[in-house]
MARPA-459386 format. One record per residue (C-alpha): residue in one letter; y, x, z. Coordinates in Angstrom, 3 decimals. Each point is the difference from the previous one (the first is absolute). Layout:
% residues N
{code A Y Y X X Z Z};
...
END
This chain:
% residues 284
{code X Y 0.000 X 0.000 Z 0.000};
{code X Y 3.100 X 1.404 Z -0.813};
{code X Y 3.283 X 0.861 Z 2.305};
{code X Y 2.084 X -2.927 Z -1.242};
{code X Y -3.076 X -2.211 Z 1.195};
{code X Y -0.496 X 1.678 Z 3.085};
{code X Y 3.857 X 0.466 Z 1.473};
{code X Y 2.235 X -2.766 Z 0.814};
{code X Y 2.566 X 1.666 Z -3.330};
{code X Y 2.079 X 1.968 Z 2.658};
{code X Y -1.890 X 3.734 Z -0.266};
{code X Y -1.298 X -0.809 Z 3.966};
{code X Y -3.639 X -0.077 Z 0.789};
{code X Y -2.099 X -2.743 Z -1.682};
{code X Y -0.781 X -3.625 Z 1.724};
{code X Y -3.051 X 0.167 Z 2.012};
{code X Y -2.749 X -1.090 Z -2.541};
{code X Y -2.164 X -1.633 Z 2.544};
{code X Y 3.351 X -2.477 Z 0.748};
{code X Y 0.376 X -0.789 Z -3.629};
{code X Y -4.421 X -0.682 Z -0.178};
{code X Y 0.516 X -2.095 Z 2.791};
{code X Y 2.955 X -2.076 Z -1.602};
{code X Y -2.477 X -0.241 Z -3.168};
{code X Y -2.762 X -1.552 Z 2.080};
{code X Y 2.055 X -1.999 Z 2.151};
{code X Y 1.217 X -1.731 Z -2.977};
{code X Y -2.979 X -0.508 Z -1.558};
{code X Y -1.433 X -1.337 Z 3.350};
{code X Y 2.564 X -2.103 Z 0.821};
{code X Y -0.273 X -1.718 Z -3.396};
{code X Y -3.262 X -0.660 Z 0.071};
{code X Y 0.501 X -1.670 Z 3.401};
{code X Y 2.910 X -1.973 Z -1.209};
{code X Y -2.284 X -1.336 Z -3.024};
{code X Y -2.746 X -0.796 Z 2.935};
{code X Y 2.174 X -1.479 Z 2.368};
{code X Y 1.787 X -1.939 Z -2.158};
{code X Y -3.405 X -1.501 Z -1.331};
{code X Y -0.923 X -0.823 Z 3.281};
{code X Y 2.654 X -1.613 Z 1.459};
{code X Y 1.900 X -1.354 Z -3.491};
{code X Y 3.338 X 0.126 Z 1.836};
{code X Y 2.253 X 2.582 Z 1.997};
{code X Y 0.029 X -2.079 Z 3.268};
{code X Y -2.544 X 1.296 Z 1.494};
{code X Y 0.967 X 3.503 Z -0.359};
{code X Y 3.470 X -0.639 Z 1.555};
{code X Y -1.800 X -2.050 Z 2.915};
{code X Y -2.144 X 3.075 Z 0.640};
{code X Y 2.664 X 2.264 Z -0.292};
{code X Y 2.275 X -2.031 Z 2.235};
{code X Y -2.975 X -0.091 Z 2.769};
{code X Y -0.139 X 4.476 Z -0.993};
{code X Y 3.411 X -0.074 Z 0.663};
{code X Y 0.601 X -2.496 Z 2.792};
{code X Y 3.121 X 0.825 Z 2.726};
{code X Y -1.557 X 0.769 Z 3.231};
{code X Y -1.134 X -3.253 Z 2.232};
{code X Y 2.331 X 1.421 Z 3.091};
{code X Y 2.840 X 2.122 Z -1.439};
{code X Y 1.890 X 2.201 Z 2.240};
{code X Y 3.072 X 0.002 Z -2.191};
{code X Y 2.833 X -2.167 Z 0.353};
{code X Y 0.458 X -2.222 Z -2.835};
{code X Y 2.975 X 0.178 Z -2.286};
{code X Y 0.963 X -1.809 Z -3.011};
{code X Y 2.713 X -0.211 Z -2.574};
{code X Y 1.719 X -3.001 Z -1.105};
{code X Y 1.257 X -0.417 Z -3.928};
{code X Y 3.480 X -0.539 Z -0.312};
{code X Y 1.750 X -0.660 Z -3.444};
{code X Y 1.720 X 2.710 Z -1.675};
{code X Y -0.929 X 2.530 Z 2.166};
{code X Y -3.643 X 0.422 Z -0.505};
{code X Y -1.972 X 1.143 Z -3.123};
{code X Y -3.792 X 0.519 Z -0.991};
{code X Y -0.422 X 3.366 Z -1.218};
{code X Y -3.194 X 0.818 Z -2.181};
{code X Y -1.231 X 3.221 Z 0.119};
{code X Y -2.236 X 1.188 Z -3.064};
{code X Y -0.713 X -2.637 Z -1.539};
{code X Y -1.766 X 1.582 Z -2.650};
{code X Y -3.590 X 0.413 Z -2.004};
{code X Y -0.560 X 3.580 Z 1.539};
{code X Y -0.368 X -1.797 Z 3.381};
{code X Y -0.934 X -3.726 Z -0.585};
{code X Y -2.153 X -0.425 Z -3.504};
{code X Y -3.630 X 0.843 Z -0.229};
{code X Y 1.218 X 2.140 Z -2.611};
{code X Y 2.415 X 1.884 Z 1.904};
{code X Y -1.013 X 3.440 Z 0.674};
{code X Y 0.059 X -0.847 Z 4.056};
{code X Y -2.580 X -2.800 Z -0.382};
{code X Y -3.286 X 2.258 Z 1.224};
{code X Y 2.036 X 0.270 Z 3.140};
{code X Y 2.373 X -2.766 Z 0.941};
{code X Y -1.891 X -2.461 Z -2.105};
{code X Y -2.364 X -1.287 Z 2.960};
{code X Y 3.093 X -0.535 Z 2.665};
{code X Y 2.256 X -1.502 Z -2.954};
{code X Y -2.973 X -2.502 Z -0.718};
{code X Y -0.697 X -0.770 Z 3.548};
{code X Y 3.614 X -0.330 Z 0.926};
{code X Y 0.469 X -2.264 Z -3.471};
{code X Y 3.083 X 2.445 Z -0.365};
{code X Y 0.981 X -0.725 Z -3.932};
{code X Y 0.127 X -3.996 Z 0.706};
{code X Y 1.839 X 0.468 Z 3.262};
{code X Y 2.846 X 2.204 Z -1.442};
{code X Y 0.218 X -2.357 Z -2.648};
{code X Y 0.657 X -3.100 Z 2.597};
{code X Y 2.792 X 1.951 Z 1.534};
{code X Y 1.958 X 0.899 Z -3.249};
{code X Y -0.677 X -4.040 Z -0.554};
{code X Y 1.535 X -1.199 Z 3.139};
{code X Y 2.531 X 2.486 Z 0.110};
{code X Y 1.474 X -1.165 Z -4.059};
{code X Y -0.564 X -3.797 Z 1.613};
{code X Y 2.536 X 0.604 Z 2.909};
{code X Y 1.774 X 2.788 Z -2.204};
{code X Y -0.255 X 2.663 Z 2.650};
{code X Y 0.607 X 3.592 Z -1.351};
{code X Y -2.857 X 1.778 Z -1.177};
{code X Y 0.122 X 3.673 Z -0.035};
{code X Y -2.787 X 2.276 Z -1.670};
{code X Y -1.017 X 3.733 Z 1.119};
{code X Y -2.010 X 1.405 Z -2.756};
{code X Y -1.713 X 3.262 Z -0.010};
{code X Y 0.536 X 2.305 Z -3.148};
{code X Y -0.721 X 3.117 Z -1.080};
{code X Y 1.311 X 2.098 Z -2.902};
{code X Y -0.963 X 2.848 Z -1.848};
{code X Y 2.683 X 2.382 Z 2.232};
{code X Y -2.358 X -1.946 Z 3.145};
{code X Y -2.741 X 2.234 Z -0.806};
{code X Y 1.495 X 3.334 Z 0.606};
{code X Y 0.425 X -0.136 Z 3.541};
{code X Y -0.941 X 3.056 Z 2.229};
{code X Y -1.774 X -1.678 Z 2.662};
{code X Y -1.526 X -3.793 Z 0.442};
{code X Y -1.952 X -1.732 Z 2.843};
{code X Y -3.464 X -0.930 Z -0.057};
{code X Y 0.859 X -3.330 Z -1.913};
{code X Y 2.815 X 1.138 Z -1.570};
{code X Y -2.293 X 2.008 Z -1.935};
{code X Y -2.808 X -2.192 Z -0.443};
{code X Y 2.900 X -2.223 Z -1.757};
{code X Y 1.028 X 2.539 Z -2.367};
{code X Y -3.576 X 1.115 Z -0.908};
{code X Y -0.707 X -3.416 Z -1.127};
{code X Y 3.324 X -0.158 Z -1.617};
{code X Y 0.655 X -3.370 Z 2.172};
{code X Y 3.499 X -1.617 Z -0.818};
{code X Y 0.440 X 2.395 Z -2.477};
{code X Y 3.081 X -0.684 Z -2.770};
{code X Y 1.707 X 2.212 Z -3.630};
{code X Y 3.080 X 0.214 Z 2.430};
{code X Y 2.675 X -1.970 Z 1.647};
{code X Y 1.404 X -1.195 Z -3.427};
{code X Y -2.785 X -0.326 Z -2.246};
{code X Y -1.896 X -3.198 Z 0.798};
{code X Y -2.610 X 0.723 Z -2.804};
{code X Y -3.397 X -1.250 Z 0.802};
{code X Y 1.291 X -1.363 Z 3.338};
{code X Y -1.360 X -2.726 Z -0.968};
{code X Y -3.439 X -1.390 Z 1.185};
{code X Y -0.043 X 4.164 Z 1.308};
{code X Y -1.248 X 0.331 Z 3.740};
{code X Y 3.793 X 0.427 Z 0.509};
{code X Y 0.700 X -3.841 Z -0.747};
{code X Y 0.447 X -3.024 Z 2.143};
{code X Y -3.274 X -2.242 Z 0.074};
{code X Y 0.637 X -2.556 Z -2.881};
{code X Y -0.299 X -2.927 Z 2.030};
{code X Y 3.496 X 1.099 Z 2.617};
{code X Y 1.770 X 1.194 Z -3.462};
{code X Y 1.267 X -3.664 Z -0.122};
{code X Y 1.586 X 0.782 Z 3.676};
{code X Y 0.945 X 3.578 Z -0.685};
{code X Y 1.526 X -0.618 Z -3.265};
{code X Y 2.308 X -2.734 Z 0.830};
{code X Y 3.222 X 1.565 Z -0.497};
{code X Y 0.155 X -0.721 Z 4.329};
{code X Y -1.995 X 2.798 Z 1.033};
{code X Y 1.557 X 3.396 Z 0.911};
{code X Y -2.527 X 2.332 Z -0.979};
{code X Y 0.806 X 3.304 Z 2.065};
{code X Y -0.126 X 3.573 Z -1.014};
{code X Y -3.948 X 1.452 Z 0.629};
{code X Y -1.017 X 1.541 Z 3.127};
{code X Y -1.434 X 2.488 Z -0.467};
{code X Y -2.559 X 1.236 Z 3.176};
{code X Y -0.175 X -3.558 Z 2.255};
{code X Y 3.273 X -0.839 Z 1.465};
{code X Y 3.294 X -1.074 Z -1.501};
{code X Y 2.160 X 2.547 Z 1.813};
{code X Y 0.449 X 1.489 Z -3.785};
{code X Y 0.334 X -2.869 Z -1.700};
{code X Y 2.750 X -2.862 Z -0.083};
{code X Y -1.715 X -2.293 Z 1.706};
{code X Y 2.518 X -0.183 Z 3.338};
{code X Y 2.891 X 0.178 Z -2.359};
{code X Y -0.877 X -2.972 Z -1.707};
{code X Y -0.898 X -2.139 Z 2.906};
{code X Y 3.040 X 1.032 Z 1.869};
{code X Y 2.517 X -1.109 Z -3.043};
{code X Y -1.519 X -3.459 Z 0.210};
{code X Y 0.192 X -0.345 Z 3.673};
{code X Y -3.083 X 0.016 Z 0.899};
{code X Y -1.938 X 1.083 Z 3.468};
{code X Y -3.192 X -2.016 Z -0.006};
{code X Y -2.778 X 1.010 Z -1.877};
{code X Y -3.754 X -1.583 Z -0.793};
{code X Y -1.867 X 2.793 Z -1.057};
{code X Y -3.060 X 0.009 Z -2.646};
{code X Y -1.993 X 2.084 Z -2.678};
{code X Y -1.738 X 3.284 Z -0.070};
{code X Y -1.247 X 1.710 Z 1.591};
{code X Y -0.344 X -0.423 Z 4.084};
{code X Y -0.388 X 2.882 Z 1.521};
{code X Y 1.899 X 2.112 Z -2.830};
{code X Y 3.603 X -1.359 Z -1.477};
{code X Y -0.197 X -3.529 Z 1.703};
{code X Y -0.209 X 1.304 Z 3.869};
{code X Y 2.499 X 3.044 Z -1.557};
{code X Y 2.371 X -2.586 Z -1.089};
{code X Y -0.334 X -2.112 Z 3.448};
{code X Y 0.894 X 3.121 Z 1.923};
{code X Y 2.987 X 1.387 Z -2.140};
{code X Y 1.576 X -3.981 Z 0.123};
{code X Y -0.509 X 0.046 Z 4.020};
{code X Y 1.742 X 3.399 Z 0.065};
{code X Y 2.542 X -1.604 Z -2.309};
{code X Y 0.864 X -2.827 Z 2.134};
{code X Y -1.820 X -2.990 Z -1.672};
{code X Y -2.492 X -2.501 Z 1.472};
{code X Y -3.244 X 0.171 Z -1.595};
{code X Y -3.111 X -2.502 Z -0.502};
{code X Y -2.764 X 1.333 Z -2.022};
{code X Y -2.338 X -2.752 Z -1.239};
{code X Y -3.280 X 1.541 Z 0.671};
{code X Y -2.355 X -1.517 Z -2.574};
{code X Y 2.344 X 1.004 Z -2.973};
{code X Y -0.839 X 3.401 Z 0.602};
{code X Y -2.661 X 2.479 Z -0.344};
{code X Y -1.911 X 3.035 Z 0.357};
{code X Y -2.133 X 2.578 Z -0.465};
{code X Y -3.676 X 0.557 Z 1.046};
{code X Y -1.200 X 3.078 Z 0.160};
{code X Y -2.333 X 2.136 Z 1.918};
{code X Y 3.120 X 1.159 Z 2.165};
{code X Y 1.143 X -3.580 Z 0.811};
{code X Y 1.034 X -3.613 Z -0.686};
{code X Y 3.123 X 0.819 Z -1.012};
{code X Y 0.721 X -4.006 Z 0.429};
{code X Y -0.894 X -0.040 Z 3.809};
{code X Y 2.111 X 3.276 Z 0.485};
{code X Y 2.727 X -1.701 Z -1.345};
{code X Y -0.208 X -3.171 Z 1.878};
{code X Y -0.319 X 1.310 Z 3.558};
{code X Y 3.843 X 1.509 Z -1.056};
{code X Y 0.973 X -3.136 Z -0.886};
{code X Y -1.036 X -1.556 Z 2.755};
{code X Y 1.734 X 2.445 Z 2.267};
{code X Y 3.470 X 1.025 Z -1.964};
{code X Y 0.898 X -3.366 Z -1.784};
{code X Y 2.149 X -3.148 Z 0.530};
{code X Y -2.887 X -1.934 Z -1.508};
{code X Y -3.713 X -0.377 Z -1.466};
{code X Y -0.190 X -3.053 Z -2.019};
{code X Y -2.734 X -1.428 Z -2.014};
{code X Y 0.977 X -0.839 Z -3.369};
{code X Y -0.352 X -3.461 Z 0.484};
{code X Y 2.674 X 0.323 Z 3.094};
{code X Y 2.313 X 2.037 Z -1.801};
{code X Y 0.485 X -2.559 Z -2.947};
{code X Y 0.256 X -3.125 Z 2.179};
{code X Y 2.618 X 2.097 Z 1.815};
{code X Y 1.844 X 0.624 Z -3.188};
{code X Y -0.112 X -3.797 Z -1.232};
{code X Y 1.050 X -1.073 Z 3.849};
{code X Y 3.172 X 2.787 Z -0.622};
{code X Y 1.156 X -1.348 Z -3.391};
END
């Protein structure tokens, strides 16, 4: 196998082969379980039951409970990746996050909360993840960081060339393009490791008065809990509405249950999907 297979493009030492077999397995696995599973049961439901029993809040919690209200005009959804890398079977994620994103029914649940929030016309605000050519010259990358690169995840020609954008793992799923596309949106610049600190994320929230944010997209334990803890440092109050998330499995963790016991502890609120869009409609 050559260099330019090996290395992650940046002249560092190559991705650990046994990761990348393991991603090539996974995904195979996981899509022949999907197939089975979906047989079996013929819907989704059951999967999300099970998961919501995998993932129940404790019987007895010792935390206090906090919550955040909705108030019009100063709170936002904010979608974080909400693209095919992460959230289609063809996305080159799918052998990893594709298990928690079906049990979580992650795609459909996103897709409720860009529906509500058009319905009540609360701003929408998207974080995408990007990279570009100049992306892959970087000295030094973290363990995922350079998984990401390897597999040329959320890769684009450049900043100004939208050629084969799209349909590319780079594009929005088709079915929130209706959402995204709307002229309503603000599409932000890219992040480009997990959190928005380099991005205009704040910027834009701030100039439209807003300091309330419901949180969703991908993935949990990576850019969505980076994203929760750069808002709180920022000043905003922050609900993260747990089932329109996801993430990985892997041999070194459930990258899902990582990022929920932060959740629990750091945020204003964990909603359900369901919650957080009868909260919106109540708002409007």
């Amino acid at each position: 196998m050559s260099k330019s297979e090996n290395s992650c493009g940046c002249d560092q030492a190559s991705v650990d082969l046994k990761r990348r077999a393991f991603l090539a397995k996974s995904g195979a696995a996981i899509a022949t379980a999907s197939v089975a599973a979906t047989a079996a049961a013929g819907t989704a439901s059951a999967a999300t039951a099970d998961a919501k029993k995998t993932y129940a809040d404790p019987e007895n919690p010792a935390l206090p409970n906090v919550d955040m209200e909705i108030e019009a005009g100063r709170t936002a959804l904010v979608v974080i990746d909400p693209q095919v890398d992460f959230l289609s079977t063809k996305g080159v994620a799918w052998g990893v996050v594709g298990e928690s994103v079906k049990e979580q029914e992650t795609v459909d649940n996103i897709e409720k909360l860009f529906a509500a929030a058009k319905a009540v016309k609360m701003p929408v605000f998207v974080s995408p993840h990007y990279y570009y050519p100049h992306d892959h010259k970087w000295k030094f990358e973290g363990t995922l960081e350079r998984v990401m690169h390897s597999i040329k995840m959320f890769d684009r020609k450049s900043a100004l060339d939208v050629t084969d954008f799209d349909k590319s793992g780079a594009d929005w799923m088709p079915q929130y393009k209706k959402y995204i596309n709307d002229g309503e949106t603000v599409v932000c610049s890219p992040h480009k490791v997990y959190g928005p600190a380099q991005n205009d994320l704040n910027l834009q929230m701030r100039k439209q008065g807003i300091d309330k944010v419901i949180l969703a997209g991908m993935s949990a334990n990576l850019c969505v809990q980076a994203h929760l803890y750069e808002m709180l440092e920022l000043g905003y109050e922050v609900a993260v509405v747990r089932d329109a998330t996801a993430g990985a499995k892997v041999p070194e963790g459930d990258g899902y249950l990582a990022a929920l016991v932060n959740f629990r502890m750091v945020a204003n609120g964990v909603w359900w999907t369901d919650d957080a869009v009868n909260r919106m409609k109540a708002s409007a």
